[in-house]
N, C-alpha and C positions, 0 to 999 in steps of 0.2 A: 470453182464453187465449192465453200467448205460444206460440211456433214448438216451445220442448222442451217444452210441455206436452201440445202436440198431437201430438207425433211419440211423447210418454208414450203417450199414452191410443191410438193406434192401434197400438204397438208390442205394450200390455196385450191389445187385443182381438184381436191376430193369437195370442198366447201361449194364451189363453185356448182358443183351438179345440181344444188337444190333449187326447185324454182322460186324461193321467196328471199327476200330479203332480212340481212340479221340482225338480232339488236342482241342488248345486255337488259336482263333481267336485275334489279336490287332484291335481293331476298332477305330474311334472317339472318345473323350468320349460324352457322352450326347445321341449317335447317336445308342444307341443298338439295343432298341426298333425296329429303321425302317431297319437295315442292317438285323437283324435277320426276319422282315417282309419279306426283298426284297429276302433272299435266301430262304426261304419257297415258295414263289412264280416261284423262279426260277426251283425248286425241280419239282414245279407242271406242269408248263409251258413247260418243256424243258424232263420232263420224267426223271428224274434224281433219283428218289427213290431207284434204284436199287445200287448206290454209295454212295448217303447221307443219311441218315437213323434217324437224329435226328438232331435241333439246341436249346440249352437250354440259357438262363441268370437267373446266379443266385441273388436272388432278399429277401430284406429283408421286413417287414413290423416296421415302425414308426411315430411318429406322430407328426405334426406340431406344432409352439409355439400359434397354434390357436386350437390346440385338435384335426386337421383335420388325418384323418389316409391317409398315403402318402405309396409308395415302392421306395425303392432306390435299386440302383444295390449293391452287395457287394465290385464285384470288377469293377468299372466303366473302359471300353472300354476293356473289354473284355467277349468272347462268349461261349461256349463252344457248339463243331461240331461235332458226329461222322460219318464218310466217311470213303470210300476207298481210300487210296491215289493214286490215278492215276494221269497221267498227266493232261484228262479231268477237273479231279473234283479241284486238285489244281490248273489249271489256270482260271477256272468257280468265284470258293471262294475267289482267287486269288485278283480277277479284280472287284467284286461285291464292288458296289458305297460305301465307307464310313469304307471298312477293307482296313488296311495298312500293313498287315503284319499275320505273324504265331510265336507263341511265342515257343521257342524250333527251330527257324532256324538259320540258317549260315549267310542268305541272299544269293542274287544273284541265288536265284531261287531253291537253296537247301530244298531239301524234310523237313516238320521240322518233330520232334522228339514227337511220341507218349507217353502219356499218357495212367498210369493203371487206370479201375476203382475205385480202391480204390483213387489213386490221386484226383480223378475229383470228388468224393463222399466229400473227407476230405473240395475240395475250397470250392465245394457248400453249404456245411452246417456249415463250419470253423465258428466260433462263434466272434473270436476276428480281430481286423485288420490284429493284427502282425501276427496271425496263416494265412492268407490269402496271407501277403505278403511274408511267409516262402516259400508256397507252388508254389508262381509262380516263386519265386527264384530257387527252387528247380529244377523244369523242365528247366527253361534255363541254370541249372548249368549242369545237366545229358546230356542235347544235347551239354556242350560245352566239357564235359567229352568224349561224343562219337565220335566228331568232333576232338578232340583229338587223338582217340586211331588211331582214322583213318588214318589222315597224318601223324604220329609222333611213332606209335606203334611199335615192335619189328619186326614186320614183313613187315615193310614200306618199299621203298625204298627210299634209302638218293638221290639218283638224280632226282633234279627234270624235268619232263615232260614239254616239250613245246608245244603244239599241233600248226600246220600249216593251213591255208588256204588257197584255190584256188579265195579266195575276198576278200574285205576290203570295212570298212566301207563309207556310201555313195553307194554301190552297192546294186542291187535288186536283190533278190535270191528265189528260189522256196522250199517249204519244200517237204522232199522225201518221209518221212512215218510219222506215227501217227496219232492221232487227227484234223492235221490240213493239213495233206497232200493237195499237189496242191495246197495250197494258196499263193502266191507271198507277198513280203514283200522289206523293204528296211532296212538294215540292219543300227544300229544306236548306239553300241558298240557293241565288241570283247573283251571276255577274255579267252586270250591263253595258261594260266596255267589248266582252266577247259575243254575248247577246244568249249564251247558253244559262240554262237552268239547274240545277241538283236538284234532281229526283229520286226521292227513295221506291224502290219496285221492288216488289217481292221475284226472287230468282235461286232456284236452286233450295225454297223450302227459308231461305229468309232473307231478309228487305237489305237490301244494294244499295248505295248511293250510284246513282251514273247521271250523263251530261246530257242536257236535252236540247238543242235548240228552241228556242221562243218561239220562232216561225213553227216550229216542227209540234208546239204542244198546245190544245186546247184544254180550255178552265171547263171545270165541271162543275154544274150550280150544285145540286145537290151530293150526298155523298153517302 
């Protein structure tokens, strides 16, 4: 076993401790440093420990055309998080200033797709660009692989589902259960293949877009 195999396999068994599973964050680029600040503080702030459990950037050391010793990210605007994926904590990570995204999702509010330790071992320490850009390839290929098997699989069904609602957008609605039960909203798309709603809610001092289920939201006559 050479020197990066073994810095692999201790790097896998330190990952491995956490109880949550990892994803990749998409962020700004330039902006790691402070998104990864603001959700550690959120972790602290908001008691959140019990769901997110680590936020790493992987980071290299090199040196300027002045001899200065600088770091750069390996992979600029991306994070590396492990969490539980709950609804909580995906629309917390979600919404935090300066991430745009989860790399391994669908979009449109789709859970994205876990990463193994080994995965997350290989970017961190990945030596070359191209080994770098293999490996984030890789995770959005396997979540477009499962997203795949999903709608399209042998046990699918070929008709598709049109989910219905008792509103439309432009109306205010109440959410029924979850995380944000009782808070009112005004709805500002509808997608009736998935059967969820966008809802704008006021969170954190100003209005969110987040996903509602139709089952899960009632119209409110007045307002």
């Amino acid at each position: 076993m050479n020197s990066q195999q073994t810095q692999n396999q201790m790097l896998e068994e330190e990952l491995d401790k956490y109880p949550g599973q990892w994803f990749v964050i998409n962020s700004n680029t330039g902006h790691e440093d402070k998104v990864k600040q603001d959700l550690l503080e959120k972790i602290k702030n908001d008691k959140l420990s019990n769901i997110i459990f680590d936020v790493r950037i992987s980071k290299y050391q090199t040196e300027t055309k002045t001899g200065k010793k600088t770091e750069k990210n390996k992979f600029p605007g991306y994070i590396f998080i492990n969490m539980i994926m709950t609804d909580e904590a995906w629309f917390i990570v979600r919404n935090t200033p300066g991430v745009t995204g989860f790399i391994g999702s669908s979009g449109r509010g789709a859970k994205p797709f876990p990463l193994t330790s080994e995965e997350v071992a290989r970017m961190i320490l990945g030596d070359s660009e191209e080994e770098q850009k293999l490996a984030i390839e890789e995770v959005d290929n396997n979540a477009s692989k499962t997203n795949s098997n999903i709608t399209s699989g042998p046990n699918s069904s070929k008709e598709k589902v049109l989910h219905t609602a008792n509103f439309n957008v432009g109306d205010y609605i109440v959410i029924q259960d979850g995380p944000f039960a009782d808070k009112d909203g005004k709805v500002v798309d509808m997608d009736y293949d998935k059967g969820v709603a966008i809802v704008s809610i006021e969170m954190f001092g100003r209005y969110t877009p987040t996903e509602v289920e139709f089952k899960n939201a009632q119209p409110v006559k007045e307002y």
